[in-house]
C-alpha atoms as an extended CHARMM CRD file, in Angstrom:
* protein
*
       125  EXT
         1         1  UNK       CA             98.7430000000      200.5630000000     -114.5690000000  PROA      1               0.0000000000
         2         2  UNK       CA             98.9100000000      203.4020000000     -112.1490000000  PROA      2               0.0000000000
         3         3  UNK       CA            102.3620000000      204.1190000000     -113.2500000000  PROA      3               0.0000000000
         4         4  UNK       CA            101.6460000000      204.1910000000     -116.9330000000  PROA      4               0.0000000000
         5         5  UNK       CA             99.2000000000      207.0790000000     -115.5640000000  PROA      5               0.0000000000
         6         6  UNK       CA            102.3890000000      208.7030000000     -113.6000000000  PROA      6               0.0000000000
         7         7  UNK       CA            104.1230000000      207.9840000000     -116.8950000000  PROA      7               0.0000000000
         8         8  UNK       CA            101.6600000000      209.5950000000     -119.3250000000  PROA      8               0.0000000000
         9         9  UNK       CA            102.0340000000      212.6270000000     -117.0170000000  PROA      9               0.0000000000
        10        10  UNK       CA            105.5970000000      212.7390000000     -117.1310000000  PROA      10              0.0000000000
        11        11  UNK       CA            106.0720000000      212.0960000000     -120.8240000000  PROA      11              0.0000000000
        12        12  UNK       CA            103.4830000000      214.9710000000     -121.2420000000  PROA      12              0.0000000000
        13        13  UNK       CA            105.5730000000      217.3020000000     -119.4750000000  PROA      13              0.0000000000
        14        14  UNK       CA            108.9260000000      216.4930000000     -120.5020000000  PROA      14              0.0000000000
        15        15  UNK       CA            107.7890000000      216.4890000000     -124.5210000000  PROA      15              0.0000000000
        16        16  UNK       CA            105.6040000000      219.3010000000     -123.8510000000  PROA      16              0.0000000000
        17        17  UNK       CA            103.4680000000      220.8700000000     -126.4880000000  PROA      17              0.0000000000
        18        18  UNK       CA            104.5320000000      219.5440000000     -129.8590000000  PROA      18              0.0000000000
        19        19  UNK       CA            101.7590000000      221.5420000000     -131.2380000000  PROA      19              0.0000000000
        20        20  UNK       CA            101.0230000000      224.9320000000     -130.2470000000  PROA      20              0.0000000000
        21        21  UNK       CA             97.6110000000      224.4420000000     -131.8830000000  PROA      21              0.0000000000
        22        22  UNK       CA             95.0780000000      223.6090000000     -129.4220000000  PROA      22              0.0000000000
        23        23  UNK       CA             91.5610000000      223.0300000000     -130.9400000000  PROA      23              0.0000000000
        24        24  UNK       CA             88.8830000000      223.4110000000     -128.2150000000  PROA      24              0.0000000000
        25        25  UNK       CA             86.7590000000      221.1320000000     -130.6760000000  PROA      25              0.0000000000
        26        26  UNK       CA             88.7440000000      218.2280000000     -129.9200000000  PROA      26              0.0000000000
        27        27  UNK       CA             88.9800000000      218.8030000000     -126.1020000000  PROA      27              0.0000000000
        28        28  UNK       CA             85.0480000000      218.4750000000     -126.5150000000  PROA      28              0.0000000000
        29        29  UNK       CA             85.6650000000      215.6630000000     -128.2030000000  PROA      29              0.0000000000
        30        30  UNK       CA             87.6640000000      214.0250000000     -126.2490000000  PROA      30              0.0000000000
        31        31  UNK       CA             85.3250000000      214.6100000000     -123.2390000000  PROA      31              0.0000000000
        32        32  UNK       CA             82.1180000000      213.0930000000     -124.3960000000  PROA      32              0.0000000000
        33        33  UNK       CA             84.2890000000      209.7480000000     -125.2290000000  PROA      33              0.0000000000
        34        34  UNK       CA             85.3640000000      210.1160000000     -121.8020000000  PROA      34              0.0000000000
        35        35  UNK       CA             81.7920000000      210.4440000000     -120.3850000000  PROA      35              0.0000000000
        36        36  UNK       CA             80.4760000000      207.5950000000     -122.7770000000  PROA      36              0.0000000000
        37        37  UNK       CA             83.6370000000      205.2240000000     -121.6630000000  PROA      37              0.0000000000
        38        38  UNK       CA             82.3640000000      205.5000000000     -118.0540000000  PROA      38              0.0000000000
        39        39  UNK       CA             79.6630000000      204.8720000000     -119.0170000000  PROA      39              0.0000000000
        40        40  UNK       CA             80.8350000000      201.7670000000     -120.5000000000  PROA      40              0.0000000000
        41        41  UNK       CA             82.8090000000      200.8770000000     -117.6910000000  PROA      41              0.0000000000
        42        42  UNK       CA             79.9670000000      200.8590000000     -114.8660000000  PROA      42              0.0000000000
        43        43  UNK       CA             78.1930000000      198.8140000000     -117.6980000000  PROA      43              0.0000000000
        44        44  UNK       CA             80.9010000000      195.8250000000     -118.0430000000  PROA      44              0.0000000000
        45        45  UNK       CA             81.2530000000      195.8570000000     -114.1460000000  PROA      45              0.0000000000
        46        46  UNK       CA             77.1950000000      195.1230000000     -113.7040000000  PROA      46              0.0000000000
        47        47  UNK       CA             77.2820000000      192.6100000000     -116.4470000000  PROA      47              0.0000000000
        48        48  UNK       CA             80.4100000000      191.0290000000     -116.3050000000  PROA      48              0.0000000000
        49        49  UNK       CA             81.8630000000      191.7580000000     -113.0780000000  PROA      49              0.0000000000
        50        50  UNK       CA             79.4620000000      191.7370000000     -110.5160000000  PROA      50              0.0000000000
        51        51  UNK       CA             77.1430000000      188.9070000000     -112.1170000000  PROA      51              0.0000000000
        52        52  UNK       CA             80.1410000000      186.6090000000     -112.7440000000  PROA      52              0.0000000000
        53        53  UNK       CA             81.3880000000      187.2750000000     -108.8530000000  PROA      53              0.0000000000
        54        54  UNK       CA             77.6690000000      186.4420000000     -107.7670000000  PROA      54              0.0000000000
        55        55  UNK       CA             78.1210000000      183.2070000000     -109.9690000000  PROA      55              0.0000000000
        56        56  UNK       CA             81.7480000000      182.3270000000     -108.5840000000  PROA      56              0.0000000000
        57        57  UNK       CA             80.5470000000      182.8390000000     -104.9460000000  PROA      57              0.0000000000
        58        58  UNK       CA             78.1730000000      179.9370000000     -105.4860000000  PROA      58              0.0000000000
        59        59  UNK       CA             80.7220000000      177.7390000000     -108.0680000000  PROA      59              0.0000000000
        60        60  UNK       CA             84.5340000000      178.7610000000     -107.9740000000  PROA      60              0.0000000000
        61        61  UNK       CA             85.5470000000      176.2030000000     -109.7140000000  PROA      61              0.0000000000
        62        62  UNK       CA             83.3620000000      177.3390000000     -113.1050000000  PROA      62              0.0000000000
        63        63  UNK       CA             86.1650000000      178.0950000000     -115.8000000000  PROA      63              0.0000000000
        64        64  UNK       CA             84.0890000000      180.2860000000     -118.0070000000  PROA      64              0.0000000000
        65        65  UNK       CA             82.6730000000      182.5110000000     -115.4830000000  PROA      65              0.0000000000
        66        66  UNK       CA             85.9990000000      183.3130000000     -113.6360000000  PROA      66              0.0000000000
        67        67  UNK       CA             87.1850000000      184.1800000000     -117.8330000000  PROA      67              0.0000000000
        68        68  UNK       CA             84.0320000000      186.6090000000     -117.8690000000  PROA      68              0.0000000000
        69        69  UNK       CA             85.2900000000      188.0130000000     -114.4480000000  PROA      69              0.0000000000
        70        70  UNK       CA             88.7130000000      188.6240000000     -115.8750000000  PROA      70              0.0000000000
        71        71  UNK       CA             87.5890000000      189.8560000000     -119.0520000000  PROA      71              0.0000000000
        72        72  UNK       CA             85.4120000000      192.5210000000     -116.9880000000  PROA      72              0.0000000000
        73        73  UNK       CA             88.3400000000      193.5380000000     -115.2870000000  PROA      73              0.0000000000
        74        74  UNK       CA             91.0120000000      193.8160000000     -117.8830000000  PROA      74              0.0000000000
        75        75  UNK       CA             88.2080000000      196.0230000000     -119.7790000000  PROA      75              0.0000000000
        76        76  UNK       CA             87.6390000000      198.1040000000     -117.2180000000  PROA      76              0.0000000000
        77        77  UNK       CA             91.3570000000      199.0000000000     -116.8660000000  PROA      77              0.0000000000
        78        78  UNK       CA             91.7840000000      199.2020000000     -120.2560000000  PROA      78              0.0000000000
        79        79  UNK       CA             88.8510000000      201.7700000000     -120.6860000000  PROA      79              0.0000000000
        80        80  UNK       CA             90.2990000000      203.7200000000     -118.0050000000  PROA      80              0.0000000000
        81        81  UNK       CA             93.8170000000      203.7590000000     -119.1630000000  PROA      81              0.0000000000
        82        82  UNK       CA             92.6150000000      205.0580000000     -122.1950000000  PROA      82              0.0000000000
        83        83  UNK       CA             91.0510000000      207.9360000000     -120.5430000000  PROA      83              0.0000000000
        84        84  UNK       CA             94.4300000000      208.9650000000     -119.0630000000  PROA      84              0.0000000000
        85        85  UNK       CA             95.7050000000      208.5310000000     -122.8720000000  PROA      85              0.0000000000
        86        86  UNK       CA             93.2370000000      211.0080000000     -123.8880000000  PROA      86              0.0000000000
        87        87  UNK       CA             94.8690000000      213.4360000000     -121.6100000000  PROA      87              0.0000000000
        88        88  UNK       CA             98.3300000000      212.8250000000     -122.8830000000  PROA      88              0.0000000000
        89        89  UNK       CA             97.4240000000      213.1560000000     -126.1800000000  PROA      89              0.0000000000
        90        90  UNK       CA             95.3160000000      217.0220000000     -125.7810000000  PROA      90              0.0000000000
        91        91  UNK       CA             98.7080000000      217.9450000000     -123.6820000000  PROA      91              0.0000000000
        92        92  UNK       CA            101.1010000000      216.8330000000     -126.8890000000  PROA      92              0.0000000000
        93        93  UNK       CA             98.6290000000      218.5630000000     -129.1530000000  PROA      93              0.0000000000
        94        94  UNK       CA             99.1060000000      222.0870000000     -126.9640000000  PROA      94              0.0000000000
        95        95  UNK       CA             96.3620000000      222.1120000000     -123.8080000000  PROA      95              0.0000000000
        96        96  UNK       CA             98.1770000000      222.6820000000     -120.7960000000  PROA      96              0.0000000000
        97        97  UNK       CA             98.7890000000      220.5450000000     -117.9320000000  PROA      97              0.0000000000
        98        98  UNK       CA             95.5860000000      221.9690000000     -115.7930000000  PROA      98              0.0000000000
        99        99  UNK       CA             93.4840000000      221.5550000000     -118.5870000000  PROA      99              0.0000000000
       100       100  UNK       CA             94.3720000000      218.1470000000     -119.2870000000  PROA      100             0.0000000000
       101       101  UNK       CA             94.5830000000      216.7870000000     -115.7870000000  PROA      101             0.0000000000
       102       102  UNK       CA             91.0820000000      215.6640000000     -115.1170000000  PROA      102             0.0000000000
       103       103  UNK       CA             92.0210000000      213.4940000000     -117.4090000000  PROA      103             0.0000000000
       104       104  UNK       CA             95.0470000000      212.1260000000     -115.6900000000  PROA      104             0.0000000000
       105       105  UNK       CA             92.6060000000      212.2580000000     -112.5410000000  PROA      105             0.0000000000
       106       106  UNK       CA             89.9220000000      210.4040000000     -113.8430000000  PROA      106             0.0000000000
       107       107  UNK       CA             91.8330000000      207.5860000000     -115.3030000000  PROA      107             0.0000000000
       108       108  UNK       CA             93.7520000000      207.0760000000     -111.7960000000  PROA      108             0.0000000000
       109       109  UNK       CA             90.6750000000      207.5660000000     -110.1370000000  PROA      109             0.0000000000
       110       110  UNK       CA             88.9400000000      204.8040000000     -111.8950000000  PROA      110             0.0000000000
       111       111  UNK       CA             91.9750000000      202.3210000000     -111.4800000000  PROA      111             0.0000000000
       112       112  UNK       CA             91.9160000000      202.7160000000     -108.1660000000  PROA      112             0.0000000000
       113       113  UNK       CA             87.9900000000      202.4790000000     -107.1090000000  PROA      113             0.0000000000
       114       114  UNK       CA             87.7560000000      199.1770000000     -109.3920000000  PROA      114             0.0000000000
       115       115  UNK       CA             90.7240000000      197.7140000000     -108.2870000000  PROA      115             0.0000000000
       116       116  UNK       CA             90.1490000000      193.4870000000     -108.2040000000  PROA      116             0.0000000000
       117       117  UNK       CA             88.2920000000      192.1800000000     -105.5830000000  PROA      117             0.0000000000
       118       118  UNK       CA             88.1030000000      188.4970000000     -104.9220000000  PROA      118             0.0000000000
       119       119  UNK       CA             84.5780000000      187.0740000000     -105.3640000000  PROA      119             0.0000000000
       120       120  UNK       CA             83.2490000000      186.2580000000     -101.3910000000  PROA      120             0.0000000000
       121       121  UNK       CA             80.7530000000      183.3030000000     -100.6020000000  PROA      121             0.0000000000
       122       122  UNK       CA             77.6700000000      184.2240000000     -100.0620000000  PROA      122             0.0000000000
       123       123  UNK       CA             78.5410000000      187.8530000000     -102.1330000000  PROA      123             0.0000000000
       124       124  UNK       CA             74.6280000000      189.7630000000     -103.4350000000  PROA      124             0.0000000000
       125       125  UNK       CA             74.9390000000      191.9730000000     -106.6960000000  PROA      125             0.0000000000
């Protein structure tokens, strides 16, 4: 997943700006989804991450709350892969590379500060 970030970047710069139209309204746009998928994602990890680690600390074996677990996980990348999206779409739509790479940032970012942690015995929320 980090490389579909490097790869976003890339494919930005080597298509460039199909559109030399950049509309500053969609930038803003683009940024309070960003702000409200965070959001989102610190959500999912306190009520599907963390409580379904507490829960396979005590029972491993439990089939539905190692699902949950996953689920939280997959959504969280997912969120934040869309985030580095969001970037690659303002760059083919004519923002420039500095304007677009918090973006890029933030998605990696993410990615990497949630990566998956096995659930420990004896693990508190």
């Amino acid at each position: 997943m980090l490389v579909g970030i490097l790869l976003s970047v890339g494919i930005g710069e080597v298509l460039g700006s199909v559109s030399t139209v950049s509309n500053a309204t969609m930038f803003y746009v683009f940024s309070m989804v960003t702000v409200t998928i965070v959001g989102i994602i610190l959500v999912v990890r306190r009520t599907l991450v963390t409580q379904s680690a507490v829960a396979l600390a005590m029972r491993p074996a439990d089939m539905a709350t190692l699902g949950r677990w996953r689920a939280g996980y997959i959504m969280t990348y997912a969120f934040s892969e869309a985030i580095a999206l969001f970037g690659l779409v303002l760059r083919l739509t004519g923002f420039t590379l500095s304007q677009v790479a918090p973006f890029y940032v933030a998605g990696f970012i993410l990615l990497l500060f949630f990566r998956p942690r096995r659930p420990v015995s004896g693990a508190r929320a």
